[in-house]
N, C-alpha and C positions, 0 to 999 in steps of 0.2 A: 722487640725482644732484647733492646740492646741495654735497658734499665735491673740492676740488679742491687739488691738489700743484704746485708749481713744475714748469716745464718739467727742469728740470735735474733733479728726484726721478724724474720721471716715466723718463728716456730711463735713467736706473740700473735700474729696474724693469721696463722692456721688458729690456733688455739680457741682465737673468736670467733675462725668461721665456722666453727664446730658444730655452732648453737644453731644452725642453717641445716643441719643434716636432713634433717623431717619436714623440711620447708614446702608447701603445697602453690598450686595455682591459685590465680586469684579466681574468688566469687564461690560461691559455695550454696548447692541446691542440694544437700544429701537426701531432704525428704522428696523423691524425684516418685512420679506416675510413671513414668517409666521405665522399664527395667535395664537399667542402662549397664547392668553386667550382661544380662543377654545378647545387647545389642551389641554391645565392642566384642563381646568374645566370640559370637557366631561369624564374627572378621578376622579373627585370629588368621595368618599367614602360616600356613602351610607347606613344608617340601620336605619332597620324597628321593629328588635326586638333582645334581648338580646344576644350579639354575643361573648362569654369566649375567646374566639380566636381571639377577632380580637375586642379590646377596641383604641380608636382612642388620639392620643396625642400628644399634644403641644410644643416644647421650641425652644431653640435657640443654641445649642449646648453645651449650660454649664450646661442649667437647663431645665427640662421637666418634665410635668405632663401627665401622662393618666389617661382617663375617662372612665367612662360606661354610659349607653344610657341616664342620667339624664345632663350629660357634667359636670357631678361631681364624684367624690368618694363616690355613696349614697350607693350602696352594691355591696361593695367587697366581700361579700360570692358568689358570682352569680362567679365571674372570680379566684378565691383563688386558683384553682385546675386547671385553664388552662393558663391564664396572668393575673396574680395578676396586681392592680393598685399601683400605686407607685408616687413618686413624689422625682422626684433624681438630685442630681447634679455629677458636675465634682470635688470639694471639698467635697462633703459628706460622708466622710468615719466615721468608728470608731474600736477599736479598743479593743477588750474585756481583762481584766487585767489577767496575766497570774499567774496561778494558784501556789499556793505555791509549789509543788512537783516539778516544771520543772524553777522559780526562777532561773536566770541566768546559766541554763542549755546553752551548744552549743551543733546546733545538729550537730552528725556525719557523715561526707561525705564517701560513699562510692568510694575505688580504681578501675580503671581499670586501665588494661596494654597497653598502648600507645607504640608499638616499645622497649619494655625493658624499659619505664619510669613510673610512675605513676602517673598516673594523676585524682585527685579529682572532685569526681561528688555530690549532694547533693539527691541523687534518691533512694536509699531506707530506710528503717524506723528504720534500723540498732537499733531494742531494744529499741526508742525513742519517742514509737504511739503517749504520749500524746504531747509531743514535736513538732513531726512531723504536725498534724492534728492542733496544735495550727496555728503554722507555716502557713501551708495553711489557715487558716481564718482567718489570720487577716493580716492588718487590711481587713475590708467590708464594703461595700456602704450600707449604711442606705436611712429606707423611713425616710424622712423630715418631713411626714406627710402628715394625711388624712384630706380634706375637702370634705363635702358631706352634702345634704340634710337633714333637718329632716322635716320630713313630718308624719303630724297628723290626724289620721282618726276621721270619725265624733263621733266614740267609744271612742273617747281618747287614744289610739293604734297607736304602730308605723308602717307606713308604709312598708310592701312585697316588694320583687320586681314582684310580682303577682298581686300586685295593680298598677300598671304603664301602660300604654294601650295609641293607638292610638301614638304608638313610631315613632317618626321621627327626625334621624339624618344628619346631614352632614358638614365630614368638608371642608370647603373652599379652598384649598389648592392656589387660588392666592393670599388669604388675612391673611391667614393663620390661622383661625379663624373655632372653632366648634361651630355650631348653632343646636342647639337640641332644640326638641318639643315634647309635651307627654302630657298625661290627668291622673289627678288626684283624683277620686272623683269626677268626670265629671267638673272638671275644669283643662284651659290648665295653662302650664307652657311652656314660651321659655326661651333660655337661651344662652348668648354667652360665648364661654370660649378660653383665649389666652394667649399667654406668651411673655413679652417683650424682644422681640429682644437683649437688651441691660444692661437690670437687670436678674436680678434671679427672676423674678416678674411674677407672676398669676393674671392675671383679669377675673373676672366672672362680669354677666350682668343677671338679675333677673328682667320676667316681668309675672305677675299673681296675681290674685283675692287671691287668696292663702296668698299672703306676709302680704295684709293689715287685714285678717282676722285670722292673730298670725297661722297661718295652717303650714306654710315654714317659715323655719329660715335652717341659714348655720351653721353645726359645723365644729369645726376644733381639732384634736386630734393627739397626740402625742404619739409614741410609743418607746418602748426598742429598739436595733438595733438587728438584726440579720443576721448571714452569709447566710439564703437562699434565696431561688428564692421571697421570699416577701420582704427582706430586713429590716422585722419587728416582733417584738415580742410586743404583745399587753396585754399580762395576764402576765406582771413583773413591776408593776407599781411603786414598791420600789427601783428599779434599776436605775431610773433617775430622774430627776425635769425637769422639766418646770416653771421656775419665769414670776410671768406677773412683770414686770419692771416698767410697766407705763400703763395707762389708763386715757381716757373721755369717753365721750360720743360715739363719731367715729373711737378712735384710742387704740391701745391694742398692746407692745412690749412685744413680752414673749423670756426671754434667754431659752436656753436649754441646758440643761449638763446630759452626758453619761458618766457616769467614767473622764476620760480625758479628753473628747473630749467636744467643746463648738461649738453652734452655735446660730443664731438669727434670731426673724421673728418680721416682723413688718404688723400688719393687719390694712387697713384702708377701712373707707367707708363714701361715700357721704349720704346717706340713711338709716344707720342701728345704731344699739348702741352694743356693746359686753357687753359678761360678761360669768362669769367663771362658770363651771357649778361643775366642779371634780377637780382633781386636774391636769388631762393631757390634760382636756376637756374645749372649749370653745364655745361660741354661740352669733354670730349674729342676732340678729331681726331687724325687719324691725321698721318703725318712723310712722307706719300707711297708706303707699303708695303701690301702688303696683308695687313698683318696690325694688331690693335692688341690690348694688353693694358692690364687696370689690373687694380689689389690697391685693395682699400679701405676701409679701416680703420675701426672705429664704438668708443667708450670715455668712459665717465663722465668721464675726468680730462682734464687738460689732456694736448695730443697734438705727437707730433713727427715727423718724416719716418724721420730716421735708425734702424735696424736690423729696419726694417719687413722681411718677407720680399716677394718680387717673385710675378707671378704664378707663375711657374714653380715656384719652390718652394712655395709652397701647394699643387698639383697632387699634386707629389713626397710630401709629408706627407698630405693626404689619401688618396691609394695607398698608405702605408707605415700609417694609422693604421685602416684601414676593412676592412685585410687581417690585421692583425693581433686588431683584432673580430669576424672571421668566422670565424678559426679560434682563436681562444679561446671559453670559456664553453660551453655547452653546444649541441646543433643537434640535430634531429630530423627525420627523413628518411620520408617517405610516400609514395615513388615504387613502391613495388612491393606496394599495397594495390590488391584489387581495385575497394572499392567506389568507385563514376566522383567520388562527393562527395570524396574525398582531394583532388587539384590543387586545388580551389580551399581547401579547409584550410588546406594546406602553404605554398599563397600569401599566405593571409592572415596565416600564422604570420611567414613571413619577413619579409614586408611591415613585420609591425605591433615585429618587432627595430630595423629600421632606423628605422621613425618615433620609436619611443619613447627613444629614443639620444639623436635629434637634440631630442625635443620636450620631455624626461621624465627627463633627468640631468643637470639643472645644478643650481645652488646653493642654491635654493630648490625648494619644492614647484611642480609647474606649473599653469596655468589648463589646461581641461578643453580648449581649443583651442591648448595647446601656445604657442610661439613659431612659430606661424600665421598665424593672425589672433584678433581681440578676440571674448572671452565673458563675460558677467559685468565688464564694463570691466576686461578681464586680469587680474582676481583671481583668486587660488586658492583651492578649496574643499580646506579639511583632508580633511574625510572621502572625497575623490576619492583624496588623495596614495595612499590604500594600491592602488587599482587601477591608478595611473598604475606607479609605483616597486616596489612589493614582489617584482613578479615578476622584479626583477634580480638577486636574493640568489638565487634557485632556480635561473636561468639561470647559474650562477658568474661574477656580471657584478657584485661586492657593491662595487664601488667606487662604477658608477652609483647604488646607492641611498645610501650612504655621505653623498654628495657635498653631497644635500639633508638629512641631520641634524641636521647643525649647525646650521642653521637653526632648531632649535627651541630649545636653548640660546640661541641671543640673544633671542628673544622672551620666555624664560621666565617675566622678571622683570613681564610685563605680563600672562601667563597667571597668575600667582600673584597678581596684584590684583586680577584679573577674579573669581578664586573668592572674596578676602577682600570683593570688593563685595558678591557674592552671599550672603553669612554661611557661606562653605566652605572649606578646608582645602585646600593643595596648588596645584595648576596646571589651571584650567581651559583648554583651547586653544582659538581660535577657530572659527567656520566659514568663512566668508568673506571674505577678508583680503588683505594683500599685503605688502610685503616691511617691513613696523611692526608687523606683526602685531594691528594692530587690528580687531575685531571689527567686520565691517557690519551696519545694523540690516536686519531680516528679518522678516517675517510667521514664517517657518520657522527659517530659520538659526539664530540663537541659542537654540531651544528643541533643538536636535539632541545628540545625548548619543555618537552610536557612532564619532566621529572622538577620543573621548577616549583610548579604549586604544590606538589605533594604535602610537603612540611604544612603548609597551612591546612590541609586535608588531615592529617594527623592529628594537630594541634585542635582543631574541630570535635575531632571523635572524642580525643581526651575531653574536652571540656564538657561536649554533652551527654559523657560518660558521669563523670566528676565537675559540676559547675560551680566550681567554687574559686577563691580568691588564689589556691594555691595554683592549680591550673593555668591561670592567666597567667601569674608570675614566671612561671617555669620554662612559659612559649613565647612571651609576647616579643621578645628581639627577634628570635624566629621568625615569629609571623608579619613583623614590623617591616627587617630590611627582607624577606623574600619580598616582599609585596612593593616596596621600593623598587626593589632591580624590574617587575614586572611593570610597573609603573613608567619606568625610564625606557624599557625595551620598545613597549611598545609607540612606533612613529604615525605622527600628526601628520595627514596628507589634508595639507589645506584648502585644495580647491574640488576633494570629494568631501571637505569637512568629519571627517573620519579616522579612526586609528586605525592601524595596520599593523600585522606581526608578522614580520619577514618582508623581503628576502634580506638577508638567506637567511633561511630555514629548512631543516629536516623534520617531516611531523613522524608521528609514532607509526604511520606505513612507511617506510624507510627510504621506498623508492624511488622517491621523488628529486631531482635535482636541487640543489638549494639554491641556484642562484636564480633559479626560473619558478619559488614557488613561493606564495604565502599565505595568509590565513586560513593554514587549516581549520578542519572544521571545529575537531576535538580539542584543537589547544585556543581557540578563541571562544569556546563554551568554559575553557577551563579559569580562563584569562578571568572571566565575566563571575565566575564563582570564586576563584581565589579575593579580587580585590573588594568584592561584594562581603565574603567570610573576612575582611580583613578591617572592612570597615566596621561589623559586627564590634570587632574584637577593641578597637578605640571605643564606640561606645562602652561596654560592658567597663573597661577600666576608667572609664569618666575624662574621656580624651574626646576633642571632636573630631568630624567626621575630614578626611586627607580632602580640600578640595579637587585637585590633579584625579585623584583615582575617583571622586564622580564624574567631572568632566569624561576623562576616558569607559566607564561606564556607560554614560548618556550617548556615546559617537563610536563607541568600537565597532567596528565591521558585524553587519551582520552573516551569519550562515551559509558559506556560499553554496547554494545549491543550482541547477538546471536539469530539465529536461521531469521535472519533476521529486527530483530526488537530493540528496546531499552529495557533495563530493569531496573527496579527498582533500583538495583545497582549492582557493577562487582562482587557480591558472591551470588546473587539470583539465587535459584533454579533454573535449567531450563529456561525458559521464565517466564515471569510474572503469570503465568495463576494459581497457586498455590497460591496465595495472592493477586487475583484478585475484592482486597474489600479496601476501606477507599479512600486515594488520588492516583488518575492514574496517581501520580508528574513526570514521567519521557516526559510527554506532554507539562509540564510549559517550560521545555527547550524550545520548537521552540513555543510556545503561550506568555507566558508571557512576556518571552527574544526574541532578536531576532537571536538564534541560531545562534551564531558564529560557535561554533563547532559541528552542525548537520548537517546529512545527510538528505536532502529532503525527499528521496524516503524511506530511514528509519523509517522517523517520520511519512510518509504518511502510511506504511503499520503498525506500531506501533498505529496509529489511527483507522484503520481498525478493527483489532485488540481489541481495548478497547470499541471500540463501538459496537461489537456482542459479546463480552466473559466477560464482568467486572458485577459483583454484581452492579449493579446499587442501589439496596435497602440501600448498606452500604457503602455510600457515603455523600459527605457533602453539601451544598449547592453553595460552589465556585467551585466545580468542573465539574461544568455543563458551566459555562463563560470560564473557564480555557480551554476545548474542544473545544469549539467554538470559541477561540482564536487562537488554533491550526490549527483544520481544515478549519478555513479564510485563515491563511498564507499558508497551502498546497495546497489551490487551490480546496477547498469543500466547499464551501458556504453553498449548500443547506443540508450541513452532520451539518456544524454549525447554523442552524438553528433549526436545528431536535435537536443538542443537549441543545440547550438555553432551549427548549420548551420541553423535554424530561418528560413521563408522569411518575413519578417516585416520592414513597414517600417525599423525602425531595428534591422536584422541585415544589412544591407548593406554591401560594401563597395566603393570604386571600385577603378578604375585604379591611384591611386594607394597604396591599402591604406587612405582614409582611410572611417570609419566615419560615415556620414552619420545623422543625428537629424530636422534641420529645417531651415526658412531660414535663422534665426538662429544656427545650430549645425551648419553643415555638415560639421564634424571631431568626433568625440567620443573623443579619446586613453584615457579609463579602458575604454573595450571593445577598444582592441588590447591596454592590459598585463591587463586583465582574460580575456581571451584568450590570453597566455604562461603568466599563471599556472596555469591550466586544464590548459594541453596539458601544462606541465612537470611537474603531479600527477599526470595523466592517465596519462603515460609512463614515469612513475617512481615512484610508488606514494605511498601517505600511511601515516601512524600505524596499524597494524594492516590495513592492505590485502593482497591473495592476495600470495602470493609464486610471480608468473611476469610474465615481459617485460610492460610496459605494460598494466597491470591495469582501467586506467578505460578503455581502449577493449576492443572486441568479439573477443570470442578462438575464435568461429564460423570461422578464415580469410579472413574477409572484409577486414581489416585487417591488412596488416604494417607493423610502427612498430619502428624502427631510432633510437637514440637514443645520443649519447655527451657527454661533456665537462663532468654534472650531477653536483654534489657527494651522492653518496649517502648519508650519513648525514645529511644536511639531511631528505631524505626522509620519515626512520623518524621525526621529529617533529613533524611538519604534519599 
């Protein structure tokens, strides 16, 4: 946030991105068999009364606001302690000044032994807490700020949210638009609330007796930034400014500076007047009508009034761009399945399109709570991105996953130090990071290995999305040095004539010691399709084939399994059943991949297995898609259905479609794309699956599944 442009660059660059305002998703089926307005709006989200868990929210994947039942920010005490309201972007970081004690401090990496080598890890705290905990917070996604309500009782008192009555919400998910309605004082208030598709832009719509009678006015307020789940500190009011820059009547540009960090809003409105109340604090009123609008603008750079859109047309583009997403890309339809668990499926299904849109298609990879609220101090975990993102390519939505690639190309150049620090070859990628792509230090994080292939797994989907020359150009150093560092990772033990991956190693069940663990299952299936997709990818560009990466093809470790089954990895106790808590990952081998090197009847009885013996309670939210990806491909349909729908604390969903985990984690985004991906293999078949309608569910009649607008040849490769 710390890059900023003259005003005059700036209103050239609005100007162009004007012609963006009506911009749609990609892929486009409008002549659809399906009535796919019925289908999203009989999902439409509903509330009647104040729901902490399930506040309902707008954007477009850079920027997004949530509400509570006013379709404002009027009291965020009411959700503080379950989903704070927030208003985030994909730029909105900051970045707290490090403190004089730890002043050009580096932190210390701790050694493990690699086969006789040593090799640096940044995972424990080696004497360095306050280093270390700096480290992990920063930088943090900041609230941009609250607007909300104020509302004044006939006492002169400011409104409870115990005074609100006669609640009724809902948002529209074809137009993409929350229309809330309430009583105040026995007078009503509606309200529409959306966010432009195309800007970083908030439009509210205000109609009540209230407006013209000085009762409602909108504030809007400014806070400190903070590393938690609110993303804001509200009682540090000397720790930042807020400049109003400019003012009339209708229009109010206030800069904002955090330490370093700079950004800008610009507030306007056809019907109201601003003015400053405090010094973080501002206030709309109304011109004497009863009605008020404003549009409001949030942007890393320097900000200007002119070519802003008004509220009105934000409305108009959001209707033009949410309608155009619902009948492109694919949709699947479970209305005329008998079994009663369908409606709620189909709802979560729908549900989890629209959040993952707004939470899960911007420029980077997202935090596991979206442009929500704060997890992980708004960092993103790489090894998330593929259940947040991948199932956009399936849904023929490949623009949304697209949009966060590029992202890895700028980082690259620090993914390829991070391997040379290590004594490896290629790009190693982070885990836990944010838009520097620096590596956080982790007890766990940096020993993690299966967020490495992803990139190649992307660059896959794009290509046999799009198989053209442009494609290859666009990934192929991607695909190149990932595939290098996994090349170099992997150690030659020569007198089992064999590769090995670890130790140390943390596989994607987390629980395992790294210095006592290695070849997992799931990341040496991954290993064996990464360098396999990578060899592809030299052919197709007229390169020949790496010999290193067939040698380690032909000797990589096979599977380790016993006692019949797979196991977590080839130094795990016994069988699984001792650590039978967190990710059941040795499943993702033949679910998420398409098991090159599995056993059927292995993964079949290793499924059996995890579905009557796994701690269900201490699990995460993609591991319920993840099973049901498995048990499709071994010929269990009705096991993957039982586990989509498994009744289990964190398999919940609300109101709002959002997948609840914990206090700290009341949104968990990779179990809804974790969930499209599922349903859209589910319904459309995988790499040698039956050939008839929707092969991973139940073909007893107990299931009709109606599916259109899926790239089928994507299909026959997954």
């Amino acid at each position: 946030m710390k890059n900023r442009i003259s005003r005059r660059e700036f209103i050239g660059g609005l100007a162009a991105a004007a012609a963006l305002a009506n911009v749609g998703s990609a892929g486009s089926d409008s002549l659809s068999k399906i009535d796919r307005f019925a289908l999203v709006s009989r999902h439409d989200p509903i509330i009647h009364k104040f729901e902490p868990l399930s506040p309902l929210s707008v954007g477009n994947g850079e920027f997004a606001f949530t509400c509570d039942v006013t379709g404002l920010q009027t009291f965020p005490e009411v959700y503080a302690d379950a989903m704070p309201l927030c208003t985030m972007s994909q730029w909105g970081w900051h970045t707290t000044p490090r403190p004089a004690s730890i002043k050009g401090a580096i932190f210390k990496p701790t050694a493990y032994d690699n086969y006789g080598r040593s090799v640096p890890y940044i995972t424990g705290k080696t004497g360095q807490d306050e280093l270390y905990n700096w480290l992990r917070e920063n930088p943090h996604r900041l609230h941009l700020g609250r607007i909300g309500f104020r509302l004044v009782k006939i006492d002169g008192t400011l409104a409870a949210a115990s005074d609100i009555t006669a609640i009724e919400q809902r948002l529209d998910l074809w137009n993409g638009i929350i229309y809330s309605r309430f009583r105040f004082e026995d007078e009503s208030v509606a309200v529409r609330t959306a966010v432009h598709p195309a800007f970083d832009l908030l439009a509210i719509a205000v109609e009540s007796r209230l407006v013209a009678a000085g009762k409602l006015s909108i504030t809007i307020k400014f806070p400190y930034a903070s590393s938690t789940i609110q993303a804001a500190q509200w009682d540090s009011p000397d720790k930042h400014r807020s400049d109003l820059w400019y003012q009339n009547s209708n229009i109010a540009v206030i800069d904002r500076f955090l330490d370093s960090d700079f950004y800008s809003t610009v507030f306007k409105s056809s019907s109201g007047s601003f003015e400053q109340k405090r010094p973080h604090e501002f206030l709309l009123r109304g011109n004497g009508t009863a009605t008020l609008d404003l549009s409001g603008y949030f942007t890393p750079q320097v900000s200007n009034s002119r070519a802003l859109p008004m509220a009105s047309d934000t409305f108009s583009a959001s209707e033009s761009y949410w309608r155009k997403f619902w009948t492109g890309g694919g949709t699947v339809d479970l209305s005329e399945t008998k079994d009663p668990r369908a409606k709620e499926l189909e709802r979560r299904v729908v549900l989890s399109q629209y959040l993952t849109a707004i939470n899960c298609s911007g420029s980077m990879p997202p935090q596991e709570t979206g442009l929500t609220c704060n997890s992980w101090y708004g960092k993103f975990h790489l090894e998330m991105h593929w259940w947040h993102a991948a199932q956009f390519a399936l849904w023929n939505r490949l623009s949304m996953l697209e949009k966060s690639l590029a992202w890895y190309g700028k980082i690259l150049p620090s993914a390829k130090e991070r391997a040379q620090g290590q004594g490896y070859v290629g790009a190693r990628w982070p885990k836990m990071t944010s838009a520097d792509g620096r590596d956080s230090p982790s007890p766990i994080g940096p020993l993690l290995i299966w967020q490495q292939t992803h990139p190649i797994f992307y660059a896959e989907l794009v290509y046999v999305n799009n198989p053209t020359a442009a494609s290859l150009q666009a990934y192929q150093e991607i695909v190149h040095e990932t595939a290098r560092f996994m090349a170099s990772y992997a150690y030659f033990d020569e007198r089992a004539n064999r590769y090995v991956l670890g130790p140390p190693v943390i596989p994607a069940q987390e629980n395992h010691p790294p210095r006592e663990t290695w070849n997992p299952t799931f990341e040496l299936e991954y290993w064996h399709f990464g360098l396999t997709t990578a060899q592809k990818w030299r052919k197709r560009l007229g390169q020949k084939r790496d010999p290193k990466w067939d040698d380690i093809l032909r000797k990589l470790s096979p599977l380790p399994a016993k006692d019949g089954v797979y196991l977590a990895h080839e130094n795990c106790p016994q069988t699984f059943t001792e650590r039978n808590k967190d990710h059941p990952s040795m499943l993702a081998a033949y679910g998420v991949l398409t098991g090159e090197k599995v056993d059927r009847d292995t993964m079949s009885r290793t499924l059996k297995k995890v579905m009557k013996e796994w701690d269900w309670a201490e699990t995460w939210g993609w591991d319920y898609p993840m099973t049901a990806m498995t048990a499709a491909r071994v010929g269990e349909p009705a096991m993957a259905i039982d586990a989509l729908l498994l009744d289990t604390p964190k398999n919940h969903y609300a109101i709002s479609g959002h997948n609840y985990q914990r206090p700290d984690l009341p949104l968990y985004l990779p179990g809804n794309g974790g969930l499209l991906y599922a349903i859209a293999l589910m319904a459309n078949g995988w790499k040698g699956s039956p050939r008839r309608n929707a092969p991973g569910f139940p073909n007893d009649g107990s299931w009709t599944v109606r599916s259109e607008g899926f790239n089928n040849s994507l299909f026959q490769t997954i």
